[in-house]
N, C-alpha and C positions, 0 to 999 in steps of 0.2 A: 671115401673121404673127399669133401668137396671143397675145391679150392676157394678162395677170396680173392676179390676187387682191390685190387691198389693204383688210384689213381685211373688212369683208361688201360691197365694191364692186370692179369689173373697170374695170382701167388698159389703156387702148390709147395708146401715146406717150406715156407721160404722162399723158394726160386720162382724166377723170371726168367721164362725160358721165349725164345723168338725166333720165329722165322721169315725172314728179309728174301721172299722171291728175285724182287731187283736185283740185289748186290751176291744173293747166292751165298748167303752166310747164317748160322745158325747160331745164335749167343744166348750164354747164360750166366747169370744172374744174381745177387743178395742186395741191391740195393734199399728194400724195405728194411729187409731185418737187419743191419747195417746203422741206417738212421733210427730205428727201437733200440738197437744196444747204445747208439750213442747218446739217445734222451735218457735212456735205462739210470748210465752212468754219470749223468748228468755233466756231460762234456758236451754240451752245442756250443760252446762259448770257447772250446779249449784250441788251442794253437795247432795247426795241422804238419804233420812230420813228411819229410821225402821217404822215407823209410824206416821198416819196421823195427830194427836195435842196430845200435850204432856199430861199427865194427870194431875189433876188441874187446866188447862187452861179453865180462866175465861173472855170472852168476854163480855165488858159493852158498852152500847149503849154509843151516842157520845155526848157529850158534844157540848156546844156553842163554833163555829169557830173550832172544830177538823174536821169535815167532810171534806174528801176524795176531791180534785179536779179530775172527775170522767173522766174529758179530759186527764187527765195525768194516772190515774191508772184504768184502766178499771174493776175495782171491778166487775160491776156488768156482763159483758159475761166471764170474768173469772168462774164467780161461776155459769152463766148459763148450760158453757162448762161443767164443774166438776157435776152438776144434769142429765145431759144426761150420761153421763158414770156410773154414781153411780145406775141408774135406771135398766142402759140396764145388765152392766154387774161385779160392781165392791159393793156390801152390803158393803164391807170391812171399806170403806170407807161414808158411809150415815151419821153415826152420826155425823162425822167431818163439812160433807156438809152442814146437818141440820142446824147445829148452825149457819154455814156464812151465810145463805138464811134469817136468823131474822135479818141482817142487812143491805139487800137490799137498802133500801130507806136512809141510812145517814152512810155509812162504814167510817171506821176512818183509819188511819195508820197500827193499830192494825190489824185490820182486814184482812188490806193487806197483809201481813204479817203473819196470819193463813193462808189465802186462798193460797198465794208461798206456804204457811208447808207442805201444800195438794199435790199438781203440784212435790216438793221435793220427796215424797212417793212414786207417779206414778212414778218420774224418776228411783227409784229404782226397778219397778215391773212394768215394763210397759206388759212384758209375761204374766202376770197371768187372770186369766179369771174363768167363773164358769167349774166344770167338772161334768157330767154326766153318772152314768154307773160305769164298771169297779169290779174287787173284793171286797166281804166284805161289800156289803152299803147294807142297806134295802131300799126299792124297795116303800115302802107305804109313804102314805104324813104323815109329821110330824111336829110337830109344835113348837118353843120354843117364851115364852112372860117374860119379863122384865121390869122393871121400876126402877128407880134414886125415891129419894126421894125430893120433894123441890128444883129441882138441878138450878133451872134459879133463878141467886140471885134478879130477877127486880121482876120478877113479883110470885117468889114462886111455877111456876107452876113445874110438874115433867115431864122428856120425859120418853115415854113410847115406848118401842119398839118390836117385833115381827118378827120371821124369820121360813118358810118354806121350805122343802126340801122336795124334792123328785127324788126316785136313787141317793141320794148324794149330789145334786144339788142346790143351790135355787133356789127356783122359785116365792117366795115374799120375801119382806120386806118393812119393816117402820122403821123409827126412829123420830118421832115428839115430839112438845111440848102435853101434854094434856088440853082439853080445858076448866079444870074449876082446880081451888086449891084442893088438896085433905090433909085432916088431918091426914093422919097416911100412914108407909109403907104399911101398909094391904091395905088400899083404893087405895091407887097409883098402887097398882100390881093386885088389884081384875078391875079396870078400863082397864089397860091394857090388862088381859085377855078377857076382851068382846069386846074389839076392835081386837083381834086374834081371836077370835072367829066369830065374823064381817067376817073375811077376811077368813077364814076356809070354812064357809061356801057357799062363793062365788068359791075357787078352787074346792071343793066336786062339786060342780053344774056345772061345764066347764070341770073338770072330769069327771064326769056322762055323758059326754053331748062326750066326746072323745073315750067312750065307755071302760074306768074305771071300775073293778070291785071294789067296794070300803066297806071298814071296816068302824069303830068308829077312825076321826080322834085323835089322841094322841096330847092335847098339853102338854108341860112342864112345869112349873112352879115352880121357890122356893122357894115360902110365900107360906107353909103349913096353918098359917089363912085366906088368900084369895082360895085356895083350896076349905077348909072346910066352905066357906060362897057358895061356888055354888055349893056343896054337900045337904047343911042343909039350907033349906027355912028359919026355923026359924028366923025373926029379931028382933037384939040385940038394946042396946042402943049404940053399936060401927060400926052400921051397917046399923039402919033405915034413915038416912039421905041421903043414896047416893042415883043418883038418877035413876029414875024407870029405865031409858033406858040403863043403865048397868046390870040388872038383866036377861037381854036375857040371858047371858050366862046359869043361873039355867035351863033355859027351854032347853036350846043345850043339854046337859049334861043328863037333866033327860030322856029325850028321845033317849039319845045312838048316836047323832050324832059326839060329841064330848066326850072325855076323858079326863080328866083334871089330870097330875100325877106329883109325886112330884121330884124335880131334886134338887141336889146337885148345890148351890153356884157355884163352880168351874167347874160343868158342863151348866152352865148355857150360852149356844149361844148367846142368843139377848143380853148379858150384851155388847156387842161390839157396842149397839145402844143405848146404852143410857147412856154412860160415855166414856173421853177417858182414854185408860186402857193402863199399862206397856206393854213392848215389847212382854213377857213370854204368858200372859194371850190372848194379842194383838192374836198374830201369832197362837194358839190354837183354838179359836174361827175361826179365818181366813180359817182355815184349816177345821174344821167342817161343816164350810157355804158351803164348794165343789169348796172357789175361792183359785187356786195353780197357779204353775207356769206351763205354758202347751210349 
């Protein structure tokens, strides 16, 4: 498959990928396919957003006779569009996406209407991309995990979300719903970390395998009591119900593959995955993920 010419740069999928000897940075890329979606939808002319959905905003499934005429509003490769850019090169924007993607099969007006909120943002930052390298980052993989509480008002369930980095960059994420009710914030955030953990384990292995020399991955976390249940075997009555295939994480941890440490609220990455957040907090986390303006 051979790439294309945009502008004095070469597009492979999509991406723009660069290597900055100087500055010792590696970045990449969607800025073409960025400016396509946004002639696509014929928003060159539309107002540019600070961010992807507004905080609070609450998406409810649709009601009888609201559903979208899908001839007229193409919801659904809208949001297909917007899941290949959020994968290849844009976390920034996942949890936003996340939420559209549950409403696939019956989008309402509403919906339409977040998913433009979306396409609005990229018009604003259609430059930005992830960056790799450069001063000041640490160089080892790192992990931050996250969760909402109860945050989908239908069905109760929490999104849980996880972001990886490495030299600065990411190099995973998630932002989904989780697949069963969880009763407390401990359960929602001790669930989430073994789904980071899930996914830790899989980059230590494609590292190892890239010829990585590799430490005890670090994830972060800031439920101090989800912590301290993959520290201490012990189960409580706040604890024996969950269920077994979350307890992998205890066995990561006890054998030094992973670390599990505690982070501050407001240093907290993946909280950009699992709520949408103010401008202030928004663009902080944006900036920690390694996606700027390149």
């Amino acid at each position: 498959m051979n790439a294309v010419t945009w502008g004095k740069r070469r597009c492979f999928l999509g991406l723009v990928i660069k290597l900055d000897r100087e500055t010792h940075t590696l970045t990449v890329s969607q800025e073409h396919m960025i400016h396509e979606l946004i002639e696509r939808y014929g928003m060159v002319n539309a107002d540019p957003r600070s961010i992807p959905m507004s905080p609070g905003t609450i998406l409810m499934r649709a009601a009888d006779g609201e559903v979208l005429d899908c001839s007229r509003y193409p919801y659904i490769e809208l949001v297909g569009s917007l899941m290949y850019i959020t994968n290849c090169t844009r976390p920034d924007i996942a949890q936003a996406v996340g939420v559209l993607t549950r409403h696939m099969s019956a989008p309402t007006e509403q919906h339409w209407r977040a998913a433009k909120a979306v396409v609005h943002f990229l018009l604003a930052t259609p430059q930005c991309g992830i960056v790799f390298g450069g001063e000041r980052v640490e160089e080892g993989l790192i992990g931050y995990t996250d969760s909402d509480n109860a945050g989908c008002i239908e069905s109760r369930k929490s999104t849980g979300g996880y972001v990886f980095t490495l030299h600065g960059g990411s190099v995973s994420w998630s932002s989904r719903l989780q697949r069963t009710v969880t009763s407390s914030t401990m359960e929602a955030e001790y669930v989430a970390a073994s789904e980071a953990t899930k996914e830790a384990l899989w980059l230590r292995l494609l590292l190892s395998e890239l010829g990585y020399s590799l430490r005890p991955t670090t994830i972060n976390c800031d439920s101090q009591s989800a912590i301290k249940i993959t520290k201490n075997p012990v189960i409580s009555g706040k604890s024996k119900h969950i269920a077994v295939r979350y307890h992998m994480v205890r066995e990561q941890v006890a054998c030094g593959a992973v670390v599990m440490e505690d982070c501050r609220s407001d240093d907290m990455v993946a909280d950009i995955l699992t709520k949408p957040l103010p401008l202030e907090k928004f663009a902080k986390h944006q900036k920690s993920m390694g996606v700027c303006k390149i």
